[in-house]
C-alpha positions as CSV (number, residue, x, y, z in Angstrom):
1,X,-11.4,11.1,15.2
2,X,-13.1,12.1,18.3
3,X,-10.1,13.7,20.9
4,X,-9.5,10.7,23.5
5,X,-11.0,8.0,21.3
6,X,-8.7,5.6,20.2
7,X,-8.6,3.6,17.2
8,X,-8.1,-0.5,18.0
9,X,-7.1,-3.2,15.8
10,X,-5.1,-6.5,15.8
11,X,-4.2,-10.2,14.1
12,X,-6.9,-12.5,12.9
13,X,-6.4,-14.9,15.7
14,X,-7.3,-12.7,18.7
15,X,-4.0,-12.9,20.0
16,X,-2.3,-9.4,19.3
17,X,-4.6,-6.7,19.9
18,X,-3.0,-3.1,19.9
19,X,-4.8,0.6,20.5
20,X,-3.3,3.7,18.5
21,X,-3.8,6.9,20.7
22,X,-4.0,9.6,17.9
23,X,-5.3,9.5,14.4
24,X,-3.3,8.3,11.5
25,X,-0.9,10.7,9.8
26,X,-1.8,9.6,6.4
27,X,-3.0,6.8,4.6
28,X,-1.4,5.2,1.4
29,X,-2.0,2.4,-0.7
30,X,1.4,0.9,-1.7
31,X,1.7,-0.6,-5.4
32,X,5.2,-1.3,-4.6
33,X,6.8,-4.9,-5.5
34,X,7.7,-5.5,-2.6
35,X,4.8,-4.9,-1.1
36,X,2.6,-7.2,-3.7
37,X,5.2,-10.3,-2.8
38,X,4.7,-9.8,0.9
39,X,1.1,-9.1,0.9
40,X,0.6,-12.0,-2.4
41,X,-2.4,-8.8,-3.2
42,X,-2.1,-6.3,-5.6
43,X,-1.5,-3.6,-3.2
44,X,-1.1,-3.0,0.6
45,X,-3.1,0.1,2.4
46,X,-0.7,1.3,5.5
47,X,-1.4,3.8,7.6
48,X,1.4,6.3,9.7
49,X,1.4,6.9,12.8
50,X,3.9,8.6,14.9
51,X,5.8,6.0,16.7
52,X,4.6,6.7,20.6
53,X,1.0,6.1,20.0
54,X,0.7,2.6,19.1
55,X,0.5,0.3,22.1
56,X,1.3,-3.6,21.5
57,X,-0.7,-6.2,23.5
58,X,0.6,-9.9,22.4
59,X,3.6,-11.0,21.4
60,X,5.1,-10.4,17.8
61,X,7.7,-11.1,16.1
62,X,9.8,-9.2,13.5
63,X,12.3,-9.4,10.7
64,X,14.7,-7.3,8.6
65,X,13.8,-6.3,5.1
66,X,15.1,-4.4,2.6
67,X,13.0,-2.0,0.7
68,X,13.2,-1.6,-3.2
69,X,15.3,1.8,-2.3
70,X,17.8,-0.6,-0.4
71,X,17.0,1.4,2.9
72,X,15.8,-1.3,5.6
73,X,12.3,-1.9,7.6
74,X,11.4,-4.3,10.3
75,X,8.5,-5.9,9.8
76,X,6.2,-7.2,13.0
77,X,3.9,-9.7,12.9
78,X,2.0,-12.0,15.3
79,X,4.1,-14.9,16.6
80,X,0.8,-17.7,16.6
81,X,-1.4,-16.7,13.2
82,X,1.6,-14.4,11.1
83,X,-0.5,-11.7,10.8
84,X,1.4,-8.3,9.3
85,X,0.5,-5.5,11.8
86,X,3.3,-3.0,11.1
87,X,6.2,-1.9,10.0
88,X,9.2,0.3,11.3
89,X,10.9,1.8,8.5
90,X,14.4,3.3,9.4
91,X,14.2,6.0,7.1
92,X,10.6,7.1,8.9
93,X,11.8,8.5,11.6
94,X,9.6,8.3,14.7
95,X,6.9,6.7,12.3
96,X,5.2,3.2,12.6
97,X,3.9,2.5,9.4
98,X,0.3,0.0,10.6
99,X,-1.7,-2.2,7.9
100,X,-4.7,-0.2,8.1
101,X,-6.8,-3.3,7.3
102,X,-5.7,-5.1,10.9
103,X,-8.0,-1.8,12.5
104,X,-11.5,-3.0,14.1
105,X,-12.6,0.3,12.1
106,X,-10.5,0.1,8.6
107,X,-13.4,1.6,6.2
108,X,-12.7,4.7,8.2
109,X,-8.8,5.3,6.6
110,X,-9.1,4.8,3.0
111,X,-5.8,5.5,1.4
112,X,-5.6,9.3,0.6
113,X,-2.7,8.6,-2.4
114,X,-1.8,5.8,-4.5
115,X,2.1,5.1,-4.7
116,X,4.1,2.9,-7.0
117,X,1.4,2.8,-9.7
118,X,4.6,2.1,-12.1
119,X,4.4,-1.2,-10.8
120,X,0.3,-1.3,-10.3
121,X,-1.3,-4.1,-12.2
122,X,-2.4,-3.1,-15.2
123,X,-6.2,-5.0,-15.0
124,X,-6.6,-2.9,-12.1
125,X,-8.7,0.5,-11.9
126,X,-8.1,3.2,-9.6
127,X,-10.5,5.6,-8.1
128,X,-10.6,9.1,-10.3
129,X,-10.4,11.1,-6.8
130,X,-7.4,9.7,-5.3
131,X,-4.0,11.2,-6.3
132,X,-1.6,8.5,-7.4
133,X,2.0,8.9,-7.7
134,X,4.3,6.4,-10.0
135,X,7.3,6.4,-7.4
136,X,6.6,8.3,-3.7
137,X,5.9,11.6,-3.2
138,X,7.1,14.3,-0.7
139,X,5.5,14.2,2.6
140,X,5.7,18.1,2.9
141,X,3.9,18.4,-0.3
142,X,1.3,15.9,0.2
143,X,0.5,15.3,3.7
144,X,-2.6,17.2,5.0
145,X,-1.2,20.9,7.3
146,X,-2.5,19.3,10.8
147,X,-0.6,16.3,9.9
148,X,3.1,17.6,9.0
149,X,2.4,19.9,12.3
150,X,1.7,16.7,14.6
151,X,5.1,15.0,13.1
152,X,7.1,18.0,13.1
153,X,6.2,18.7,17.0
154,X,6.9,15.1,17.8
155,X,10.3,15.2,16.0
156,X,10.7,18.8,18.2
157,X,10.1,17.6,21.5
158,X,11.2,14.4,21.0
159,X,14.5,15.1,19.7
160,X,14.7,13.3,16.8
């Protein structure tokens, strides 16, 4: 991404738009459970960004869930058509975790690991060149070097 370009997206009714100022962290399709029941799919694709680069325009709402681990997430969605557009997980610190397919330019993020393939749907085939992981994996071991330096200066300077 292209410094000073941002990356756009929103709801399917036009009335939540929002603009994320940096690129993505990292990009992951979730196989998860939970994620098939809230999605109704067979997977979700989310993409991280850190928490002070994604601008709302529109109103949302949001809701409490608890994650398969037990920790908790709010959910945000728009208020007329539902639309999921993120998610703030509370053990992410400083993280918004965005559904990558609400971005104007999606094709651009395509998930960079596979998670929860324990609970992937076994008529479905995954790409050969895309790592997948039967639980989550460690950030620190996973996450591209420019990315973990982004997220750790962010956590630096803004105390978290």
């Amino acid at each position: 991404m292209e410094k000073n370009k941002n990356l756009t997206g929103g709801c399917i009714c036009g009335q939540v738009k929002y603009t994320i100022t940096e690129k993505p962290l990292f990009t992951q399709a979730c196989h998860c459970k939970d994620c098939k029941i809230i999605t109704g799919s067979s997977y979700v694709i989310n993409s991280s960004v850190l928490d002070n680069t994604l601008i709302i325009e529109g109103e949302v709402s949001s809701t409490e869930l608890k994650a398969g681990s037990g920790a908790t997430s709010r959910a945000f969605f728009c208020n007329k058509c539902g639309a999921y557009i993120y998610t703030d997980y509370a053990s992410a610190v400083g993280r918004l975790t965005v559904r990558t397919k609400t971005l104007n330019n999606s094709e651009n993020f395509p998930p960079q690991v596979h998670i929860f393939t324990k609970d992937k749907d076994p008529w479905l085939n995954l790409a050969d060149d895309v790592i997948c992981f039967e639980k989550m994996y460690d950030p620190k071991k996973t996450w591209p070097e420019e990315s973990l330096k982004r997220y750790g200066e962010y956590l630096k300077n803004n105390n978290k």
